[in-house]
Residue, then its C-alpha position, 0 to 999 in steps of 0.5 A: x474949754x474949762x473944767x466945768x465946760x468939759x465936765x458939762x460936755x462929758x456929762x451930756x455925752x454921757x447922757x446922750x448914749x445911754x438915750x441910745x443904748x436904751x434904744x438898742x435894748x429896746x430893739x434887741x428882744x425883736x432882732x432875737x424872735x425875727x433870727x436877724x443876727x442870723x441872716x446876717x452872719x452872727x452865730x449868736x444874737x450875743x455876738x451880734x450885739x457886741x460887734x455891732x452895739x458894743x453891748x455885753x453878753x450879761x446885759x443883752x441876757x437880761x434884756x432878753x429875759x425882761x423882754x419874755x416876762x414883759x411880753x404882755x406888758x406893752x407900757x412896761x415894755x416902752x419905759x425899755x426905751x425911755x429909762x433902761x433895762x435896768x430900772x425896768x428889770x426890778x419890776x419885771x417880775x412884780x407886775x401883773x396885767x392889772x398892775x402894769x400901769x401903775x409900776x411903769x409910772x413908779x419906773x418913769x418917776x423914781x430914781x433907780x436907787x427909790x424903785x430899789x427901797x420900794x420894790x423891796x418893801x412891796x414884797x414884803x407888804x404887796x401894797x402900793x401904800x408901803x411905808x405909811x404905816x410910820x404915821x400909826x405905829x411905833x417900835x420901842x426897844x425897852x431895855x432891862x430897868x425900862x422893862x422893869x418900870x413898865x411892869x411896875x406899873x402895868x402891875x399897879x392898874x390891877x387889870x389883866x390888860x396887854x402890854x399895848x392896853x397897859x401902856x394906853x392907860x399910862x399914857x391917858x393917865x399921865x396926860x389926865x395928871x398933866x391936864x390937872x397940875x397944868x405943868x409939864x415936865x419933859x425929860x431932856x436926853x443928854x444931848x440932843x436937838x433943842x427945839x420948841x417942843x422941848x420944855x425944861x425946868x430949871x432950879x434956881x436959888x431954892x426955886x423952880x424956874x418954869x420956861x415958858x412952854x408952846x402953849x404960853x408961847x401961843x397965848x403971848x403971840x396970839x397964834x400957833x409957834x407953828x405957823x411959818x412966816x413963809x415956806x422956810x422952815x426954822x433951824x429949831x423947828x428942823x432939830x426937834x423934827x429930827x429929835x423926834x426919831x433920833x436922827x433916823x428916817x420916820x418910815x418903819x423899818x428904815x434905819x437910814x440917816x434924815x436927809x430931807x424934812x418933809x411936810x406932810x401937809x403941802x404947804x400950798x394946801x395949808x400953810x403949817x408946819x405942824x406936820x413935819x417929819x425927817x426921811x431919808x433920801x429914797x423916801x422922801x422920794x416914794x412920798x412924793x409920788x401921790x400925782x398930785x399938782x405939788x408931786x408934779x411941781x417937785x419931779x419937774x424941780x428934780x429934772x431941773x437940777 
């Protein structure tokens, strides 16, 4: 047997008791109301658990306990068995009779570590659509000389606006200017990912050298620099994707590194990759979880790896 043979048999064994354990879980919280552990010579149902199962007192404690909070939560009750007391435990004390059905199917498809990012941010939101807001809002930090050009500015409009209504019309303002000059000039960071959306002016020789922009580029080509050539999604595109965020996941508040590019818009639905956005890991997940067909086709891709 090689390496990879004997890491595949560990790996399976492995697997195989915790299928069991979850089971002896399941039936703990019944083997504790009938006083089985009694009748058969155990002082405690701790005892019987660890002499007969192997199980330790903590985790037989949290079981119990999951068990009483779950006691009118059948579905709940059943992911027990099927994917352990622990995944089930962050639930435990968030679901309702209404909500039951829709927390046992978060249990069954995320992972441990996503079911912790979510249920975090449900206490905090107490919705099921958490992290979407990323898609609306936006925080940006201003330092001293930003914050003193912006109230420059907001100074200059004249009217007594918020700062939120000021930045509107300085946005609106920038691009009716843009709209008129017909030219764009972006400021380029000192480093950072150079992809399609960035646009740039050069000086050359005593003149501006314009680059040609996604606009020009699409007259050129007749089409939109979006439109893929199949689902892989271009290195550039994936660097301004990034860019976009500094690196960080696009979900509010989260402030983890980018690990997957998602595409807002399923690709079997409409074949673009204008909806890009960068997540990390755990959230890439929660955004899969809408039941749709492509959902399904990506949870049954995780199984298989």
């Amino acid at each position: 047997m090689n390496d990879l043979e004997l890491h595949h048999r560990f790996k399976k064994l492995g697997t195989i008791r915790n299928k069991i354990t979850y089971k002896l879980l399941a039936l703990l919280p019944e083997i504790a109301a009938r006083k089985i552990y009694e009748k058969k010579g155990y002082r405690t149902v701790h005892e019987y658990a660890a002499r007969l199962a192997g199980l330790t007192p903590d985790v037989v404690t949290k079981a119990l306990a999951v068990a009483k909070k779950l006691s009118d939560k059948p579905l709940l009750q059943a992911q027990i068995e099927k994917v352990g007391i622990h995944k089930v435990s962050l639930v435990a004390s968030l679901a309702t009779i209404e909500t039951e059905k829709i927390w046992a199917e978060k249990v069954e498809n995320m992972s441990k570590k996503t079911l912790e990012v979510f249920t975090k941010e449900y206490r905090q939101t107490g919705s099921f659509d958490v992290g979407r807001a990323a898609d609306e809002s936006l925080k940006i930090e201003l330092d001293h000389e930003m914050q003193k050009m912006f109230y420059k500015l907001k100074k200059e409009i004249g009217a007594n606006l918020s700062n939120k209504e000021a930045l509107r019309v300085i946005l609106a303002n920038f691009k009716k200017n843009e709209t008129k000059t017909g030219e764009k000039v972006v400021y380029k960071p000192k480093s950072t990912f150079p992809g399609k959306d960035f646009d740039r002016r050069e000086k050359r020789s005593g003149e501006i050298v314009e680059k040609r922009t996604d606009e020009a580029r699409e007259k050129k080509v007749g089409k939109s620099v979006y439109e893929p050539k199949g689902r892989y999604v271009a290195v550039k595109t994936k660097r301004t994707t990034i860019a976009k965020t500094a690196g960080t996941c696009t979900y509010t508040n989260c402030t983890k590194a980018i690990e997957n590019i998602h595409n807002k818009t399923p690709y079997s639905v409409r074949k673009t990759h204008e909806d890009l956005v960068g997540l990390c890991k755990e959230h890439h997940e929660m955004a899969h979880q809408s039941g749709s067909e492509t959902d399904e086709n990506y949870r049954r891709h995780k199984m298989m790896k």
